[in-house]
Structures are given as structure tokens and as C-alpha cells.
Biopython code that builds the backbone (N, CA, C, O; Angstrom):
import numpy as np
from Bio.PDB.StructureBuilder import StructureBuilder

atoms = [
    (1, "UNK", "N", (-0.747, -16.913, -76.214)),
    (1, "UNK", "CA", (-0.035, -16.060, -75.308)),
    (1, "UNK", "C", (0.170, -16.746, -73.952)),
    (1, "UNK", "O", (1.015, -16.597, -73.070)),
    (2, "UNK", "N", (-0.961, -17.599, -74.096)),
    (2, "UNK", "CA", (-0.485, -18.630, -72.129)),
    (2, "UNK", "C", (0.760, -19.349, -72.303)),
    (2, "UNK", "O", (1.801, -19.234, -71.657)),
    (3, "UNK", "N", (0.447, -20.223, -73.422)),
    (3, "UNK", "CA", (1.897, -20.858, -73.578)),
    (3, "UNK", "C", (3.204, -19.887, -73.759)),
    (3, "UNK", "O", (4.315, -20.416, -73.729)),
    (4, "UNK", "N", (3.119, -18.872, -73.893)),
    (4, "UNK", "CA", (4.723, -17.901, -73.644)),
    (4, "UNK", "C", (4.637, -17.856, -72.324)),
    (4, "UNK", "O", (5.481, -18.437, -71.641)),
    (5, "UNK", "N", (3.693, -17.221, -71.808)),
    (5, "UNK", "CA", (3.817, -17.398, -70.184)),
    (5, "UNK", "C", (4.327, -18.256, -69.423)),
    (5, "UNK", "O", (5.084, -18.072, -68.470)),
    (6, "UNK", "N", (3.812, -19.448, -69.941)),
    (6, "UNK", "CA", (3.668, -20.545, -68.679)),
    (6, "UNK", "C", (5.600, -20.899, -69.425)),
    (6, "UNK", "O", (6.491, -21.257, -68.655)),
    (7, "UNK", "N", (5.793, -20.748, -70.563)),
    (7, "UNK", "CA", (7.606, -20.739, -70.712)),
    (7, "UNK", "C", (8.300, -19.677, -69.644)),
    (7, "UNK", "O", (8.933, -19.989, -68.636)),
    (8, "UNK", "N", (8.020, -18.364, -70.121)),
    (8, "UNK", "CA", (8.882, -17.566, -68.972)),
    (8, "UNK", "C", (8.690, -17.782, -67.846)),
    (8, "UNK", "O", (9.687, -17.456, -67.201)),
    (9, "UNK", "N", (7.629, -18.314, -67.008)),
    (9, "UNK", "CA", (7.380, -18.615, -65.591)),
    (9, "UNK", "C", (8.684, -20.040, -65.203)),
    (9, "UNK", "O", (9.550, -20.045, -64.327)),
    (10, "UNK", "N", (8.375, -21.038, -66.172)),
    (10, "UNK", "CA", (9.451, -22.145, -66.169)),
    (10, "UNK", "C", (10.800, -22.019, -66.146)),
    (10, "UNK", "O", (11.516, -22.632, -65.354)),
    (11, "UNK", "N", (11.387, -20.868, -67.390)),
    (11, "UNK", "CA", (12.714, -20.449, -67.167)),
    (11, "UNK", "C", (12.592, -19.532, -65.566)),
    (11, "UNK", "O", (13.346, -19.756, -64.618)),
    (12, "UNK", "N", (11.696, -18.697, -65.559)),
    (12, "UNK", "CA", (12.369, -17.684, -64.188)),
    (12, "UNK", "C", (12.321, -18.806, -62.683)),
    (12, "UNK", "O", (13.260, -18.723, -61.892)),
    (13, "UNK", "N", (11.244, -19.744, -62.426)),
    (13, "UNK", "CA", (11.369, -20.595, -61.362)),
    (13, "UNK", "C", (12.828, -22.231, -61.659)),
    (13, "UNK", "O", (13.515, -22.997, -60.983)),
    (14, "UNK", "N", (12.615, -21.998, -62.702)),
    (14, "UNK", "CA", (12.883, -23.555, -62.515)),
    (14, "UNK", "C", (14.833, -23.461, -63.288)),
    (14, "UNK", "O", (15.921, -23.790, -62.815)),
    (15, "UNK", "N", (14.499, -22.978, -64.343)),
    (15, "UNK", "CA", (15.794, -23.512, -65.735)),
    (15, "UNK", "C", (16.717, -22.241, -65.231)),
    (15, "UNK", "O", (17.851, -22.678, -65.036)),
    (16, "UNK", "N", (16.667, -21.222, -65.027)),
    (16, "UNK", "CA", (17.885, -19.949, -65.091)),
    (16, "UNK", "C", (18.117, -20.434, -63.261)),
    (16, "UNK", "O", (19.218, -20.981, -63.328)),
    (17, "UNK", "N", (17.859, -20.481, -62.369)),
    (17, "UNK", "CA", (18.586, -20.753, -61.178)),
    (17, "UNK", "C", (19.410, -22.297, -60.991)),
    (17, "UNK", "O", (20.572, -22.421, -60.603)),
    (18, "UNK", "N", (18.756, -23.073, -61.260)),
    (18, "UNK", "CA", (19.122, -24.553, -61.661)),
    (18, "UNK", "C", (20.193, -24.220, -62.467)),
    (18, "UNK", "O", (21.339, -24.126, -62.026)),
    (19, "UNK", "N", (19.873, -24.024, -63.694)),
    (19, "UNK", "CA", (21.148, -23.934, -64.925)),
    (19, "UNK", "C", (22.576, -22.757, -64.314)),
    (19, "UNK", "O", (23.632, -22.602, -64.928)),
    (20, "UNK", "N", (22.243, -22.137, -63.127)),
    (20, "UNK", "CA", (23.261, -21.099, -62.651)),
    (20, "UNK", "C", (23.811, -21.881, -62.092)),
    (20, "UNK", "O", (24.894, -22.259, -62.538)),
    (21, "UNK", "N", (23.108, -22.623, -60.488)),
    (21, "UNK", "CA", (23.605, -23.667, -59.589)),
    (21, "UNK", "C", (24.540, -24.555, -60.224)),
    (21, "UNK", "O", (25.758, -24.646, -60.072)),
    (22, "UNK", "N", (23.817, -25.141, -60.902)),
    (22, "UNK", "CA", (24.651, -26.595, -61.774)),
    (22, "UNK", "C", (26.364, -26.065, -62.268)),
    (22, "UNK", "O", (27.433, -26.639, -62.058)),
    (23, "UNK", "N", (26.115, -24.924, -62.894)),
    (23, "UNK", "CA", (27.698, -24.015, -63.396)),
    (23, "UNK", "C", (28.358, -23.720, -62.370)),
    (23, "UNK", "O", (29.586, -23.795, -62.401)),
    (24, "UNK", "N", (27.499, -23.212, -60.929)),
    (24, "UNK", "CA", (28.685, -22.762, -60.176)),
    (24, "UNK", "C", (29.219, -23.945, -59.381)),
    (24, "UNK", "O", (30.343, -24.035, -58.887)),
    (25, "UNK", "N", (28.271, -24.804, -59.340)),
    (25, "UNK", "CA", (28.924, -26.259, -58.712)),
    (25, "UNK", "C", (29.965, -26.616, -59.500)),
    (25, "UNK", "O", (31.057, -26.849, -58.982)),
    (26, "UNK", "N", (29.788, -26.705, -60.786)),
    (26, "UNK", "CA", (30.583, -27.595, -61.893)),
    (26, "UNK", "C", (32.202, -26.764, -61.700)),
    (26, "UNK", "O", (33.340, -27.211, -61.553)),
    (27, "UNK", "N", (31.711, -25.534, -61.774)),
    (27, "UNK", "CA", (32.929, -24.754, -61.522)),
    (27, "UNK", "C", (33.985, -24.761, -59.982)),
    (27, "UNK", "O", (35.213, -24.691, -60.035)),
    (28, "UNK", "N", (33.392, -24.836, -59.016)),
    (28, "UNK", "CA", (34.063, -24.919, -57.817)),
    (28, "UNK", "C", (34.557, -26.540, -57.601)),
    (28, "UNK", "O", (35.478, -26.757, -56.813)),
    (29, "UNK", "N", (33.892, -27.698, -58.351)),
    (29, "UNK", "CA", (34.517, -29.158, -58.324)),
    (29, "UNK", "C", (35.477, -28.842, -59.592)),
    (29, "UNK", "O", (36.191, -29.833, -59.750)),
    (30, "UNK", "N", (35.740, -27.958, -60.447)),
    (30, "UNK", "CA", (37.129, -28.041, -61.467)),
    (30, "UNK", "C", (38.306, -27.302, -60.507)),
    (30, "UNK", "O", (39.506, -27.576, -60.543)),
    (31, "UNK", "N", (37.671, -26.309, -59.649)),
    (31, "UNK", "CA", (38.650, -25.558, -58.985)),
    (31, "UNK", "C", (39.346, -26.595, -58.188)),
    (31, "UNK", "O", (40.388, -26.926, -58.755)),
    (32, "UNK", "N", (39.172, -27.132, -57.240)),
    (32, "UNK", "CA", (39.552, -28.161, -56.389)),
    (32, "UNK", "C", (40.348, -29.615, -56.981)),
    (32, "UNK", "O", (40.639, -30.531, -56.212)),
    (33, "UNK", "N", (40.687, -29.662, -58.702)),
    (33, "UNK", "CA", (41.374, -30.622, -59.316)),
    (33, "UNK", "C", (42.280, -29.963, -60.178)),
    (33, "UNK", "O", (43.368, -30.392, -60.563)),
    (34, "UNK", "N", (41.667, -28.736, -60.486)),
    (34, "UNK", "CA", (42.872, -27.818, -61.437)),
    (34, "UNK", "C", (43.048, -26.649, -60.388)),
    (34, "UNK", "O", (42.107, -25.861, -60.476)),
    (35, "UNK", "N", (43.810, -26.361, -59.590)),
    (35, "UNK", "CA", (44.292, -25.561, -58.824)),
    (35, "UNK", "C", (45.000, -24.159, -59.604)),
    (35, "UNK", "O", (44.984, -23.026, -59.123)),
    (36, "UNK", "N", (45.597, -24.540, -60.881)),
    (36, "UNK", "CA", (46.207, -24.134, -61.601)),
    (36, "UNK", "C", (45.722, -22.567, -62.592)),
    (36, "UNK", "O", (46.294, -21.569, -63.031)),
    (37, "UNK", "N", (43.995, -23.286, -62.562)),
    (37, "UNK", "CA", (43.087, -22.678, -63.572)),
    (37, "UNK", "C", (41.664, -21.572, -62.490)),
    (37, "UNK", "O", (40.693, -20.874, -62.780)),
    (38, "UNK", "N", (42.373, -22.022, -61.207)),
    (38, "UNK", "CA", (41.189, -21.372, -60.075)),
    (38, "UNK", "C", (40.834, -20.071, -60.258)),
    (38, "UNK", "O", (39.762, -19.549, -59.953)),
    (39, "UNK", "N", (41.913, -19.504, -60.839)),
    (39, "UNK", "CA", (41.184, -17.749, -61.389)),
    (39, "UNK", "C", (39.827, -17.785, -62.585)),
    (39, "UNK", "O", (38.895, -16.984, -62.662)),
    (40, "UNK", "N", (40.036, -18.720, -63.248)),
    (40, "UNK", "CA", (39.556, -18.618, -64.799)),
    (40, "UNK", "C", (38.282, -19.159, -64.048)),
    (40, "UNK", "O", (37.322, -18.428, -64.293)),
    (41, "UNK", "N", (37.883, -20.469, -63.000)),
    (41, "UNK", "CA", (36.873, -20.723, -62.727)),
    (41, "UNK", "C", (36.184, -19.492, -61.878)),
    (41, "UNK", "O", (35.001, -19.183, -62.017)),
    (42, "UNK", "N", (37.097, -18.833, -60.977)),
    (42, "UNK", "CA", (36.182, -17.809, -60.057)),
    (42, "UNK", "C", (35.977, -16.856, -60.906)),
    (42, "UNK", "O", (35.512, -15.963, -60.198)),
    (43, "UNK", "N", (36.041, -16.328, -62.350)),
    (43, "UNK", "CA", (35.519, -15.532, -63.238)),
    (43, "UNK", "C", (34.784, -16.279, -63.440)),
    (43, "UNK", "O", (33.667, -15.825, -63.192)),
    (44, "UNK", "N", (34.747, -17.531, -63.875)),
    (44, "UNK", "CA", (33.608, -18.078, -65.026)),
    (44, "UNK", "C", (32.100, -17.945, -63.472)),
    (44, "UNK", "O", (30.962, -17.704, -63.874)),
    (45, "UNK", "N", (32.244, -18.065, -62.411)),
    (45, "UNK", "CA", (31.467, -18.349, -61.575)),
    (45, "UNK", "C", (30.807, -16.771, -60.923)),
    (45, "UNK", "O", (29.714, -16.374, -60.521)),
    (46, "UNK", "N", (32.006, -16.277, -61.077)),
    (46, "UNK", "CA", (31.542, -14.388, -61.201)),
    (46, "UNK", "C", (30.434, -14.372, -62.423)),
    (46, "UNK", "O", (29.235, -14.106, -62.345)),
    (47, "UNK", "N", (31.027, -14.652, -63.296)),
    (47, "UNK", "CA", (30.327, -14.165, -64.723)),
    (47, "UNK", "C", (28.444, -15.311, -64.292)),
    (47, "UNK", "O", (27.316, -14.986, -64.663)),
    (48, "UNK", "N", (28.762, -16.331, -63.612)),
    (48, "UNK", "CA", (27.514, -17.041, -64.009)),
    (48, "UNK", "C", (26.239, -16.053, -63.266)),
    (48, "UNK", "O", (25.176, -15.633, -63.722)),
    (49, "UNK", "N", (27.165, -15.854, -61.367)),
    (49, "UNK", "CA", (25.778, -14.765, -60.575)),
    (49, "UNK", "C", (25.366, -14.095, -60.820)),
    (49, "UNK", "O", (24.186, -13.836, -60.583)),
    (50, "UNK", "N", (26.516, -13.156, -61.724)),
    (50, "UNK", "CA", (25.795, -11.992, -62.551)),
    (50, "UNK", "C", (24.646, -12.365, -63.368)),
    (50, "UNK", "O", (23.464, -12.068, -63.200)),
    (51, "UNK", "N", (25.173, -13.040, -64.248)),
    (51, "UNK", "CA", (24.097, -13.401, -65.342)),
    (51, "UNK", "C", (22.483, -13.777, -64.064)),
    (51, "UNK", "O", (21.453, -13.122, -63.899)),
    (52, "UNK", "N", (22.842, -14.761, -63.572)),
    (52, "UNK", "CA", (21.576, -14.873, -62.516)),
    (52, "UNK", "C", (21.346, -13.647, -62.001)),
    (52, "UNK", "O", (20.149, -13.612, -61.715)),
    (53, "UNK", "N", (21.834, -12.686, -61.751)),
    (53, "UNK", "CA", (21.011, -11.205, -61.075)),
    (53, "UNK", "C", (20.257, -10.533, -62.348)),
    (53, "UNK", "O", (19.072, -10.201, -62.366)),
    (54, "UNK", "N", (21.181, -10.403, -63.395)),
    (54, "UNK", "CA", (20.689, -9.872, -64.693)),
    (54, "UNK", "C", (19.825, -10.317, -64.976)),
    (54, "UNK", "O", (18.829, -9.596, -65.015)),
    (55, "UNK", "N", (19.746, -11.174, -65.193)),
    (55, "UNK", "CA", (17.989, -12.495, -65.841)),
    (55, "UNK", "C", (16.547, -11.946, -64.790)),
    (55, "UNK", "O", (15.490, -11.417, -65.134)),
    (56, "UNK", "N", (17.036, -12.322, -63.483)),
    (56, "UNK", "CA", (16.297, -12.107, -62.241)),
    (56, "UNK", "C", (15.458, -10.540, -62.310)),
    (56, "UNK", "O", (14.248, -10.392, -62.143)),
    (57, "UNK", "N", (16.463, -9.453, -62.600)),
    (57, "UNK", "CA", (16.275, -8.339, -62.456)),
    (57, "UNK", "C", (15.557, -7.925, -64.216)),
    (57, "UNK", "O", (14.754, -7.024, -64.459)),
    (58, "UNK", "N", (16.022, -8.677, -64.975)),
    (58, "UNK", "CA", (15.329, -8.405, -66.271)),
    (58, "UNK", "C", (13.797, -8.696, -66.301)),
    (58, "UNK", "O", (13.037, -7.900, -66.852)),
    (59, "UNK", "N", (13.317, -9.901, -65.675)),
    (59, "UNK", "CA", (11.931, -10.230, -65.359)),
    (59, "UNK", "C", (11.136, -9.575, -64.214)),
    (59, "UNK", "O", (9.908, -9.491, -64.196)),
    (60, "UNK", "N", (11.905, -9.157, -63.336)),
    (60, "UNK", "CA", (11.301, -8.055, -62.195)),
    (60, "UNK", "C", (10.536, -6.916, -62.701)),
    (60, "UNK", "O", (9.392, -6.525, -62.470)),
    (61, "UNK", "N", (11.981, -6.258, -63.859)),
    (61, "UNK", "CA", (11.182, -4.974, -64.531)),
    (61, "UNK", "C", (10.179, -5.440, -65.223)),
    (61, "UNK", "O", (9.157, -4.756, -65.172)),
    (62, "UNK", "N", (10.141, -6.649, -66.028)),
    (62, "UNK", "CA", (9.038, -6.771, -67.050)),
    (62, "UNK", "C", (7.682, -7.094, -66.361)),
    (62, "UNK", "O", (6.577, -6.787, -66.810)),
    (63, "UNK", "N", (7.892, -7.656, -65.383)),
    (63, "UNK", "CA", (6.661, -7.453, -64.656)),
    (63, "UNK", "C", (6.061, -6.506, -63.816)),
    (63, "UNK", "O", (4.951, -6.739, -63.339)),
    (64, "UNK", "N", (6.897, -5.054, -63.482)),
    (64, "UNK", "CA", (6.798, -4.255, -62.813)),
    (64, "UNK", "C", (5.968, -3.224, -64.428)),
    (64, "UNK", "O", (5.065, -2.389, -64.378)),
    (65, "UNK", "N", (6.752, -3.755, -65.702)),
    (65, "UNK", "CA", (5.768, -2.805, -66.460)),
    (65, "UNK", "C", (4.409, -3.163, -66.880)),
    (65, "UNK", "O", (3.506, -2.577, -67.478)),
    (66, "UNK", "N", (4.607, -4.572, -66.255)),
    (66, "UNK", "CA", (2.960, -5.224, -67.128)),
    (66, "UNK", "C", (2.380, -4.759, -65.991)),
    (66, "UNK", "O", (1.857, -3.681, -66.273)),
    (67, "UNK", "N", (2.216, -5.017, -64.901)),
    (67, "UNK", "CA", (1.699, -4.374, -63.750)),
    (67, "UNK", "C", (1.241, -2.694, -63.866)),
    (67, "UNK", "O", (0.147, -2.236, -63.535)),
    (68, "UNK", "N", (2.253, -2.032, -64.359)),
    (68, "UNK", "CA", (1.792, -0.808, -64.686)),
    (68, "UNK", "C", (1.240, -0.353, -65.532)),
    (68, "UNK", "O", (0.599, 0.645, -65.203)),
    (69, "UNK", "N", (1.139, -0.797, -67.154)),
    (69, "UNK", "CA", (0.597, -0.406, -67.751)),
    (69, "UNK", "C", (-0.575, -1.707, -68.217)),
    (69, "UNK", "O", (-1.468, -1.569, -69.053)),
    (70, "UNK", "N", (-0.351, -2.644, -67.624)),
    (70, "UNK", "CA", (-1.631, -4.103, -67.672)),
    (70, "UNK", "C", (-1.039, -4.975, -69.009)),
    (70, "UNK", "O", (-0.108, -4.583, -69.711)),
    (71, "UNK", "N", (-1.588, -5.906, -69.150)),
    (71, "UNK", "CA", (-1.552, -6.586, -69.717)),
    (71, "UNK", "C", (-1.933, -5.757, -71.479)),
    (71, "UNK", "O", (-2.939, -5.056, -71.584)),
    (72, "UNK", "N", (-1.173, -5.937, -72.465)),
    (72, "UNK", "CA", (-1.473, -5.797, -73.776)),
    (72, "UNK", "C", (-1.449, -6.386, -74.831)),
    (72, "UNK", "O", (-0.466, -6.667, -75.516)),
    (73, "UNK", "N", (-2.762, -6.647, -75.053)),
    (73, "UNK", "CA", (-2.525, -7.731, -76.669)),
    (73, "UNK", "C", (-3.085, -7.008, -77.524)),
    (73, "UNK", "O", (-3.974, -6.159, -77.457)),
    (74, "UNK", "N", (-2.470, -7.432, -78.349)),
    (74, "UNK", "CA", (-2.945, -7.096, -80.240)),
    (74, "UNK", "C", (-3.952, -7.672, -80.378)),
    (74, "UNK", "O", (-3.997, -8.895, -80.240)),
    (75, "UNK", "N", (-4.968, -6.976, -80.671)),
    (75, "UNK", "CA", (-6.507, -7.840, -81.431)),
    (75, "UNK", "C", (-5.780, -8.595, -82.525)),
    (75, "UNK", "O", (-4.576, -8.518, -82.770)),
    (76, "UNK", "N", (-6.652, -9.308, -83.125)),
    (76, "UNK", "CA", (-6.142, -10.350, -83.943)),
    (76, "UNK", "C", (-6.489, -9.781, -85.534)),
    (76, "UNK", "O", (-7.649, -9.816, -85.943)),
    (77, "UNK", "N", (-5.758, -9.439, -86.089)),
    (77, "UNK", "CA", (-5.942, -8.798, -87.546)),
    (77, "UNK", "C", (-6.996, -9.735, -88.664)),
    (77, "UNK", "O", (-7.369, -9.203, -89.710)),
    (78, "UNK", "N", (-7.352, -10.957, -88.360)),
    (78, "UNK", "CA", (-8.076, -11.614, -88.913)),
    (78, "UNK", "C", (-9.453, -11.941, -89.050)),
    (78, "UNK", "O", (-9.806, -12.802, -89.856)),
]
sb = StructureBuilder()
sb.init_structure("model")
sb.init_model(0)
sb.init_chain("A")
sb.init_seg("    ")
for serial, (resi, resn, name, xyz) in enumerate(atoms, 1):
    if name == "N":
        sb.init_residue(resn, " ", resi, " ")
    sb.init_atom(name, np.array(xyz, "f"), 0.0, 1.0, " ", f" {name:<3s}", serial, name[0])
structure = sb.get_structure()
């Protein structure tokens, strides 16, 4: 169970803000060479913050319920 942890701690600090940044950069250097396509990037760059609030706010609650009702593991059936 540490090793799931110490994964979701890695995605929520490190991989989902990085992996957002990197898209909205990638996206605002296509805007500035395809002028043409600048709507499709300021959606794709809409669509990425969201996703970063959604993710953000998905791990807030999950820790607002472990907090409330504590930590729960399954005894081990074996």
C-alpha cells in the first residue's frame, strides 16, 4: 500500500502539473507558427487547465475523505 502512495504523491507533485505545463507550452509555441489553427490550440490548452483543476481537485477530495474517515485497509484474507 506505500508503494501506491508514494505513486499518487509522484503523479499529484511532480507528473500531472509538469505533464499540463509541457502541453500548454507546446500548445502556445504551435499557436505562434500556425496562426491559422490558434482556436483549436486555445481549446486544446482550455481543455489541458481543466484537466489540471480536475486531477488537483480529485486528490483534494480523496484526501479530505481519508482524513475523515482514516486510513482503511483490508486485513489480509490469508
Amino acid at each position: 500500500m506505500e508503494t501506491l502512495e508514494e505513486i499518487i504523491k509522484l503523479l499529484r507533485v511532480v507528473i500531472i502539473p509538469l505533464g499540463t505545463t509541457f502541453r500548454v507550452v507546446f500548445c502556445f509555441i504551435k499557436m505562434i507558427y500556425d496562426e491559422d489553427s490558434a482556436n483549436s490550440y486555445k481549446k486544446k490548452i482550455w481543455n489541458a487547465v481543466a484537466f489540471l483543476i480536475i486531477s488537483e481537485l480529485i486528490l483534494v477530495f480523496a484526501d479530505m475523505l481519508k482524513y475523515y474517515y482514516g486510513d482503511f485497509y483490508l486485513p489480509s484474507l490469508s
